[in-house]
TORLUMLUM-53294 format. One record per residue (C-alpha): x, y, z; residue in one letter. Coordinates in steps of 0.001 Angstrom, whole numbers, padded with zeros to 6 digits, always signed. Layout:
N
XYZA...
//
This chain:
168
-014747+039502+007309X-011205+039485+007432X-008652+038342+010072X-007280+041780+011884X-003350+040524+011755X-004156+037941+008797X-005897+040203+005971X-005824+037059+003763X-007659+035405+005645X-011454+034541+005575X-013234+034567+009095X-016263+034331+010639X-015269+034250+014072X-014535+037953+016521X-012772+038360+019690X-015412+038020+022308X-014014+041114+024228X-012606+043488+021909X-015018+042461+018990X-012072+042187+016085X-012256+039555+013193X-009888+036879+014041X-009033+033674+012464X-008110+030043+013674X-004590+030789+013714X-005027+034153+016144X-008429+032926+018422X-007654+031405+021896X-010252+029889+023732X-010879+030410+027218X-013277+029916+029730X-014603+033091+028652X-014932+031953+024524X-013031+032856+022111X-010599+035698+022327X-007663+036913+020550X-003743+037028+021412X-004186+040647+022898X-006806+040105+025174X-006300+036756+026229X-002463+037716+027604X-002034+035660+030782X+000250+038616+032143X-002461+040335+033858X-004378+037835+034753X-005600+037630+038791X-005167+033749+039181X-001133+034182+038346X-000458+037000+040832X+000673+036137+044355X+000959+039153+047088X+004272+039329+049268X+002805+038427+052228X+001042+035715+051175X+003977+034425+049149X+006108+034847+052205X+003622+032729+053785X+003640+030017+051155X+007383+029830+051495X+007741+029643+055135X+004804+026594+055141X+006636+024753+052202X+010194+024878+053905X+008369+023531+057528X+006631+021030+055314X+009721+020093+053717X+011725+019506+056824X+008505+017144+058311X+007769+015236+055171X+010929+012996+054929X+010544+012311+058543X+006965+011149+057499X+007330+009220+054859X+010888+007992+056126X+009067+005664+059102X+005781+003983+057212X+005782+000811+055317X+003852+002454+052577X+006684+005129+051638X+005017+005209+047944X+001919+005671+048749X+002791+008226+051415X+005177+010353+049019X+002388+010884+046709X+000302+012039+049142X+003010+014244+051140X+003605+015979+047619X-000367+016678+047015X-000246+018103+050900X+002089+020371+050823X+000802+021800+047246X-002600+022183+048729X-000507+024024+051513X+001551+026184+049536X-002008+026890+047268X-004348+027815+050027X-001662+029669+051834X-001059+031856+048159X-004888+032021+048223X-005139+029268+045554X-002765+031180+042794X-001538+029473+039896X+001663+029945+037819X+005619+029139+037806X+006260+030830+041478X+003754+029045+043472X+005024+025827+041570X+008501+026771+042342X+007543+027488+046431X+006137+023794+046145X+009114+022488+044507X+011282+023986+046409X+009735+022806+050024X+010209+019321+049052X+013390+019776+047388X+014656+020904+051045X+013222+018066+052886X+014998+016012+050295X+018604+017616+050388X+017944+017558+054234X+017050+013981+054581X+019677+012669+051508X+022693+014410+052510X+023431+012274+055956X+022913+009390+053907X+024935+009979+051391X+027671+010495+053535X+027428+007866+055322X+027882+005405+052265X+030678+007622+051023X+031961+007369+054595X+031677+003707+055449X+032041+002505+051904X+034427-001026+052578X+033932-000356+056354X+033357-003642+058655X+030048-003551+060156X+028051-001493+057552X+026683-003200+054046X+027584-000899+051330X+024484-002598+049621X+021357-002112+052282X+022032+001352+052367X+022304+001679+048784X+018516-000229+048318X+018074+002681+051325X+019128+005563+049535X+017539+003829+046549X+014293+003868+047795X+014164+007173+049450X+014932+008868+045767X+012267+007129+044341X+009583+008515+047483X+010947+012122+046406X+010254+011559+043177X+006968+010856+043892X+006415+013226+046160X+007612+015832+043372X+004946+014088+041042X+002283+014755+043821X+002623+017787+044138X+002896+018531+040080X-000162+016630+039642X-002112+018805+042370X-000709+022067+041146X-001743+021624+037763X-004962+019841+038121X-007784+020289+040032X
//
């Protein structure tokens, strides 16, 4: 048999849905076997597509998640700890909420939650360094190891919530 696209080419191996010769170069496996570029397109896939109102839904629990989990994480000892687990929770949120979809827009609604909490919870203090910088009474330096530390828990928290989006 010869590869459908690749006529060159030598195969013993078929598409287990459409039954066409393919070849190493065309076959993608799946949890279905093997299949080839056609059938396995992702684009109409179930898993990848999120209703409106359940999207609207994922949105509105990210953006309440992401204006609680700074104040979490903000007032514990553990703040690393805590940021990786604030990211997994809200992307088990946002998932069960999309009615565990998969793709680049629940990812984004997950990002997106946390990226508010952060611009929320950063902005104050960023000002207030920029404000007081030189000022008697405030050390430039403790709320730089402040602001310091805080970036680090939102990275973290962003690496949470990557890690529970993508794998089970």
């Amino acid at each position: 048999m010869q590869c459908y696209k690749h006529p060159k080419e030598e195969t013993g191996l078929s598409c287990g849905k459409c039954e066409r010769p393919i070849c190493t170069k065309c076959m993608v496996i799946g949890p279905a076997g093997v299949r080839c570029k056609d059938c396995a397109g992702m684009k109409n896939n179930p898993l990848f597509k999120v209703t409106p109102g359940r999207l609207a839904l994922a949105i509105a629990a990210s953006a309440l998640l992401g204006l609680v989990g700074p104040g979490i994480y903000n007032f514990t000892s553990f703040i690393f700890f805590i940021a990786l687990a604030y990211g997994a929770f809200v992307a088990e949120v946002v998932l069960r909420a999309t009615g565990q979809k998969r793709g680049k827009t629940v990812e984004a609604v997950a990002f997106g939650g946390i990226a508010l909490g952060a611009i929320i919870d950063l902005a104050p203090k960023i000002l207030v360094i920029v404000a007081t910088h030189g000022a008697n009474g405030v050390d430039p330096d403790i709320m730089s190891y402040s602001l310091t530390q805080n970036v680090v828990a939102i990275v973290l928290a962003f690496v949470g919530c990557y890690y529970r989006l993508r794998y089970l």
